[in-house]
MIDOSE-1310 file (N, C-alpha, C; in nm, 2 decimals, decimal comma, always signed):
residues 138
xxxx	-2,29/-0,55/+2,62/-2,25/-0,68/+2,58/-2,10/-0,67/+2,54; -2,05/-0,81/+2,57/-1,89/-0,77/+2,54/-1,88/-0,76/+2,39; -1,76/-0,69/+2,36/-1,75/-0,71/+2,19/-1,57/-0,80/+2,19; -1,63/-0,91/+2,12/-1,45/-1,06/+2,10/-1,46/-1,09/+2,00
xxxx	-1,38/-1,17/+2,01/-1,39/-1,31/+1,90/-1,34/-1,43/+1,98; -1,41/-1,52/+1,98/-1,31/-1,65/+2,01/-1,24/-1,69/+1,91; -1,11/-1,76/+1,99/-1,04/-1,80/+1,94/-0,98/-1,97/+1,96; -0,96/-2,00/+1,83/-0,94/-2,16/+1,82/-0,85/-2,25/+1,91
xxxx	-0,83/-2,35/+1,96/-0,69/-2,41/+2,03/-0,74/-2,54/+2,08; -0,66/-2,61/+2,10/-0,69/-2,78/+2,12/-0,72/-2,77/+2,22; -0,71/-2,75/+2,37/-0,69/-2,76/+2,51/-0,79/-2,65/+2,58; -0,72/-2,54/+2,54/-0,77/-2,39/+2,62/-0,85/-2,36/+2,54
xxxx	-0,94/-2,22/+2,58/-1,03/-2,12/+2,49/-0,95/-1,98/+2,48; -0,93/-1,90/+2,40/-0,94/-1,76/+2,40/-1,03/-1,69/+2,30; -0,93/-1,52/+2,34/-1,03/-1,44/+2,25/-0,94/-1,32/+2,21; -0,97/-1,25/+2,11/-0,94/-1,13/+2,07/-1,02/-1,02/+2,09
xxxx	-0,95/-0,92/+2,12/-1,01/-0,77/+2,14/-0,95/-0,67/+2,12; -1,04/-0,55/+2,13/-0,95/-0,45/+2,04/-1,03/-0,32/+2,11; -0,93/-0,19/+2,14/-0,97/-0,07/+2,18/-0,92/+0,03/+2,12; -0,97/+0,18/+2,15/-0,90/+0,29/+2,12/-0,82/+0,32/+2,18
xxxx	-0,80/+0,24/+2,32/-0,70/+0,27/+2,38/-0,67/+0,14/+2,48; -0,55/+0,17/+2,54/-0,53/+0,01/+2,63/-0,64/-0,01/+2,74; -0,68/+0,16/+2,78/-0,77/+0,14/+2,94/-0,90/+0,07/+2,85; -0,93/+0,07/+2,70/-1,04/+0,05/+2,67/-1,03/-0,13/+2,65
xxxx	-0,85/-0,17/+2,58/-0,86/-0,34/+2,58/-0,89/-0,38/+2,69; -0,80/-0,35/+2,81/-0,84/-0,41/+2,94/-1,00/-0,41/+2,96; -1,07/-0,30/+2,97/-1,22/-0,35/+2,98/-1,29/-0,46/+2,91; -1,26/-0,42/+2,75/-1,28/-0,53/+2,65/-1,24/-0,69/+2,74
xxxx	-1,12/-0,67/+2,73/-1,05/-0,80/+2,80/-1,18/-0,90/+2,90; -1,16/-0,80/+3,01/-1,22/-0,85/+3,11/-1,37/-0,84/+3,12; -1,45/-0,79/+3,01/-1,58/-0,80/+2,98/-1,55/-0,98/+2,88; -1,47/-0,94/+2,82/-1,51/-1,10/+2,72/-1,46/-1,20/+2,84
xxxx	-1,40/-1,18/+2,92/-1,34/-1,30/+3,02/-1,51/-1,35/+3,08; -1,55/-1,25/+3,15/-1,65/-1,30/+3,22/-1,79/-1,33/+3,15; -1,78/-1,30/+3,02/-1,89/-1,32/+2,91/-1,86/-1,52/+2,92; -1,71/-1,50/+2,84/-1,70/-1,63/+2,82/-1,75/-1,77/+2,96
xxxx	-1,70/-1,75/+3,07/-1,71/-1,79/+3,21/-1,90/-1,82/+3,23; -1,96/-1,71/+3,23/-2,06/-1,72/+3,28/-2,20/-1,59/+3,18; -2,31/-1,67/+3,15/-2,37/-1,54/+3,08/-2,43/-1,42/+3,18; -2,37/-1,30/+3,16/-2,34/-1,19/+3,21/-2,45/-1,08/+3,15
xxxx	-2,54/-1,14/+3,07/-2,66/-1,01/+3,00/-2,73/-0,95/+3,08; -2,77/-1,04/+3,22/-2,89/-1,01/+3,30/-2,80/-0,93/+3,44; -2,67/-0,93/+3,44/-2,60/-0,87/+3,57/-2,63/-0,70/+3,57; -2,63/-0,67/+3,70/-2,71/-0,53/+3,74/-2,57/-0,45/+3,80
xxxx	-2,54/-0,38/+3,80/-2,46/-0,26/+3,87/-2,51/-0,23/+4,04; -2,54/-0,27/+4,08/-2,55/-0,27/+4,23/-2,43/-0,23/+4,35; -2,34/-0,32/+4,37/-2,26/-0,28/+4,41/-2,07/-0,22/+4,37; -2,01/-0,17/+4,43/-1,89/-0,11/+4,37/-1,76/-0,18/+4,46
xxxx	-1,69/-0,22/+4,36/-1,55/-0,30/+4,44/-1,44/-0,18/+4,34; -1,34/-0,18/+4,41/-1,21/-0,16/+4,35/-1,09/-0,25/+4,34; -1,02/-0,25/+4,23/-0,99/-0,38/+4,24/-0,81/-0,29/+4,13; -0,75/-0,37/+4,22/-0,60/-0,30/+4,20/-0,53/-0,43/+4,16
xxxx	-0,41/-0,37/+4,10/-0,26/-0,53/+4,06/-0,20/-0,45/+4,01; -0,09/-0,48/+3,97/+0,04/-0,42/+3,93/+0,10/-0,51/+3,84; +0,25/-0,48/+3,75/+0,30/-0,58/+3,68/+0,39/-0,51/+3,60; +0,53/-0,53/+3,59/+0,63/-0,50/+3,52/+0,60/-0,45/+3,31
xxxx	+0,53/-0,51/+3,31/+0,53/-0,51/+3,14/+0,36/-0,49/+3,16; +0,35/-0,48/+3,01/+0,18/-0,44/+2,98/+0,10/-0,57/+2,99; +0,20/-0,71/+2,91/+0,13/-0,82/+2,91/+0,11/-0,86/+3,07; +0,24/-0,82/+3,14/+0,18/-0,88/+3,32/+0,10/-0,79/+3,37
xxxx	+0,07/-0,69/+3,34/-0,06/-0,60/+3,40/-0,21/-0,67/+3,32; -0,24/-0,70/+3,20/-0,32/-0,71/+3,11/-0,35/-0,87/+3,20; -0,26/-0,99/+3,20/-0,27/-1,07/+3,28/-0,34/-1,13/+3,40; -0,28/-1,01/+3,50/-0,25/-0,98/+3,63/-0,46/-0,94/+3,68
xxxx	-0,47/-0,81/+3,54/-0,59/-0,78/+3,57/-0,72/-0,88/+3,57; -0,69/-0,95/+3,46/-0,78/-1,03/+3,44/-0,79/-1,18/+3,49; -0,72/-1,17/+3,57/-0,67/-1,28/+3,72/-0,79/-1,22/+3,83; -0,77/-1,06/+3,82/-0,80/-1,02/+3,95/-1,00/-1,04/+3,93
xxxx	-0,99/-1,01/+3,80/-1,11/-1,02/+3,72/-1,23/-1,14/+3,75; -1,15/-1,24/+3,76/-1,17/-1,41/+3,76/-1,19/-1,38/+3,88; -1,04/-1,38/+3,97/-1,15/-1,42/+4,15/-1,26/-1,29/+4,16; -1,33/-1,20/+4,13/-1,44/-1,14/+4,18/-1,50/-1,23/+4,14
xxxx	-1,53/-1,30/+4,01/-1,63/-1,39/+3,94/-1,60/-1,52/+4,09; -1,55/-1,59/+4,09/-1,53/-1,71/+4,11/-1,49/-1,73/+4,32; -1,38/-1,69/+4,31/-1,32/-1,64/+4,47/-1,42/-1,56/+4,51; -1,52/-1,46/+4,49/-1,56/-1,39/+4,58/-1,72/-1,37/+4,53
xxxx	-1,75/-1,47/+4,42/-1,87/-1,48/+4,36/-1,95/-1,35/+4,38; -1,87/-1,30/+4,27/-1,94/-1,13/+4,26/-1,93/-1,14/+4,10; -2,04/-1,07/+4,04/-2,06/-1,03/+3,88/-2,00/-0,93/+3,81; -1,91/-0,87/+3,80/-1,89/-0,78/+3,74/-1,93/-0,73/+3,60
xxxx	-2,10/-0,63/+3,61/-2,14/-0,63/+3,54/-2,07/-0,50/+3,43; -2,01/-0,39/+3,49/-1,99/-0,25/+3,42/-1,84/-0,23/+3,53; -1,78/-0,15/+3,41/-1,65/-0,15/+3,46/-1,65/-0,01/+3,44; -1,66/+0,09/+3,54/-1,72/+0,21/+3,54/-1,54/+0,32/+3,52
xxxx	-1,44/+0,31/+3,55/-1,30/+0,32/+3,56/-1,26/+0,28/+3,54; -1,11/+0,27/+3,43/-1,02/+0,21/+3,47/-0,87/+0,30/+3,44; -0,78/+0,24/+3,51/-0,65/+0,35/+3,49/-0,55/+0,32/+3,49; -0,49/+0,28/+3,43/-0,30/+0,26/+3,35/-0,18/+0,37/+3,45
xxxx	-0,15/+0,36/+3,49/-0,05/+0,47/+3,57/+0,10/+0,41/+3,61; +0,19/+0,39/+3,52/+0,32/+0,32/+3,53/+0,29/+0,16/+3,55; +0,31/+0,11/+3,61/+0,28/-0,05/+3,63/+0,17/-0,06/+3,70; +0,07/-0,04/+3,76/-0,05/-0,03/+3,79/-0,14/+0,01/+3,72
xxxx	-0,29/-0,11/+3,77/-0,38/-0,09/+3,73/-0,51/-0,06/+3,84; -0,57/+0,02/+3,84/-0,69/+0,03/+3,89/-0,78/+0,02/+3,86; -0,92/+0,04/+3,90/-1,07/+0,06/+3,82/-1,15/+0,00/+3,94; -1,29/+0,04/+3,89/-1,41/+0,06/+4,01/-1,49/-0,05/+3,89
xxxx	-1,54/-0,13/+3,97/-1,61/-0,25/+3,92/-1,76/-0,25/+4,00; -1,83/-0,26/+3,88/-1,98/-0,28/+3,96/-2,07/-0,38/+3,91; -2,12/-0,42/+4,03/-2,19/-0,55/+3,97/-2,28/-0,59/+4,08; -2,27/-0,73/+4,11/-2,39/-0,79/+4,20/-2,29/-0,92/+4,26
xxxx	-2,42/-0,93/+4,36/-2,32/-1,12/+4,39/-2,40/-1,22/+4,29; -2,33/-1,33/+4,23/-2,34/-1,47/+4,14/-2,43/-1,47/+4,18; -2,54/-1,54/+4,13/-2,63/-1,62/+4,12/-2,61/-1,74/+4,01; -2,64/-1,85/+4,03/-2,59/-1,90/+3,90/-2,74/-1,96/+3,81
xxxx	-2,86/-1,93/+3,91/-3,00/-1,92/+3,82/-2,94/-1,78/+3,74; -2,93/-1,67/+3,73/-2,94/-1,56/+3,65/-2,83/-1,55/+3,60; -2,73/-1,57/+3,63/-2,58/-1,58/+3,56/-2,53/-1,72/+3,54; -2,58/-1,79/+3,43/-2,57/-1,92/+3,39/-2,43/-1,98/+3,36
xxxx	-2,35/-2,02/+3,45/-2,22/-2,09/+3,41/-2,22/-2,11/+3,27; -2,10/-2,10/+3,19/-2,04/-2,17/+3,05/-1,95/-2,22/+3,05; -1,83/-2,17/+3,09/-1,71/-2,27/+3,12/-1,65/-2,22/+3,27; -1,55/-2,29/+3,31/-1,49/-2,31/+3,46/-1,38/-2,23/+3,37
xxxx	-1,32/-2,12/+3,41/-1,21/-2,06/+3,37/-1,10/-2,08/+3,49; -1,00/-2,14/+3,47/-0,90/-2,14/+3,59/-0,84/-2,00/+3,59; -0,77/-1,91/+3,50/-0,66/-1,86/+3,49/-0,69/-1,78/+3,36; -0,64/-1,64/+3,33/-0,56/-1,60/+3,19/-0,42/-1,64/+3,22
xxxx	-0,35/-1,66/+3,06/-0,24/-1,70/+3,10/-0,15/-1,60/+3,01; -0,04/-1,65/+2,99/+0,03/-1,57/+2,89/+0,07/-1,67/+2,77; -0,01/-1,83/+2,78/+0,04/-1,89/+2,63/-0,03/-1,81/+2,54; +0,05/-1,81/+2,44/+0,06/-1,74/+2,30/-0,01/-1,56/+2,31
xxxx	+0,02/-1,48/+2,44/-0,10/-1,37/+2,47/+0,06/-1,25/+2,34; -0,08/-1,19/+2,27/-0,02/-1,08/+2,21/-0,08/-0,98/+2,22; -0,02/-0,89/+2,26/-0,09/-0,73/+2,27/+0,04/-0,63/+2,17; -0,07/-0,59/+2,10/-0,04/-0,47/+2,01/-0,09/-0,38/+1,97
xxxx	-0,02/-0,27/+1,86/-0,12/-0,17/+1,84/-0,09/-0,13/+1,68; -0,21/-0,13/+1,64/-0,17/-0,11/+1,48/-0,28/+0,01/+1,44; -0,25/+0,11/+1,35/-0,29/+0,21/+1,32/-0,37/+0,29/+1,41; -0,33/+0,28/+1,53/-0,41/+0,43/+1,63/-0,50/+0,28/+1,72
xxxx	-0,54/+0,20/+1,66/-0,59/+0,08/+1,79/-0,50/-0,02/+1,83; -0,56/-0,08/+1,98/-0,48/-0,16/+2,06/-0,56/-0,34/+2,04; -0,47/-0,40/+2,03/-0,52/-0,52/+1,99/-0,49/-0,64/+2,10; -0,57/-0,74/+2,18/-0,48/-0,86/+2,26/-0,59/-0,98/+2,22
xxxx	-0,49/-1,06/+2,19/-0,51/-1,22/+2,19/-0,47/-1,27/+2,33; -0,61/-1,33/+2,42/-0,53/-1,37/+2,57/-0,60/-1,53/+2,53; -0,50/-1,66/+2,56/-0,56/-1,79/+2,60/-0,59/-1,81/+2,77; -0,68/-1,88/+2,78/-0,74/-1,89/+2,92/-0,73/-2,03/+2,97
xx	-0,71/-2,11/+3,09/-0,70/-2,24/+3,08/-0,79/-2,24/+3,15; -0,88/-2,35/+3,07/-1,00/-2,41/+3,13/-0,98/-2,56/+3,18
């Protein structure tokens, strides 16, 4: 189950997350993305996609990922249930994604997520953990 917090905002929804390390926010990240989107408790590990982006800065990779994140959900109605890798290597991200195809009897829509974006997105790191606030436009 993902571990967040939602966060407040007139328009959009976000959340906060936090790891021991950034490969661990990005998972966070993109576990609370698709938590939020659709309920994700009953998704199975079945099959394996790899799923790549790139991006100048941390916030355009941390972005970029969780773009790429959304179209498996949505563009290619696939679940990503367990994020089995993932890997930081200069501007590039990778990771091996496993999951199933949508169903939306067993994976119950919650909100239409268009996008992560970068209004108000903070990523940082305070005493040995990494911390991101991402807003999402719904």
């Amino acid at each position: 189950m993902a571990e967040y917090e939602l966060l407040d905002h007139t328009a959009d929804t976000g959340f906060r997350v936090c790891g021991a390390s950034l490969e661990q926010l990005f998972i966070r990240a993109a576990e609370a993305l698709v938590d939020i989107a659709v309920d994700s408790s009953r998704g199975q590990a079945r099959e394996r996609r790899t799923v790549r982006c790139s991006g100048p800065t941390v916030e355009d990779r941390l972005v970029n990922w969780l773009n790429e994140v959304l179209w498996l959900l949505d563009g290619e109605r696939f679940l990503p249930a367990v994020i089995e890798e993932l890997a930081l290597e200069g501007e590039s991200v990778r990771a091996i994604v496993c999951g199933e195809p949508r169903d939306d009897a067993r994976h119950r829509p919650r909100i239409v997520v268009k996008a992560a974006t970068f209004h108000q997105l903070v990523i940082r790191e305070h005493n040995g953990m990494w911390e991101a606030e991402v807003f999402l436009d719904i």
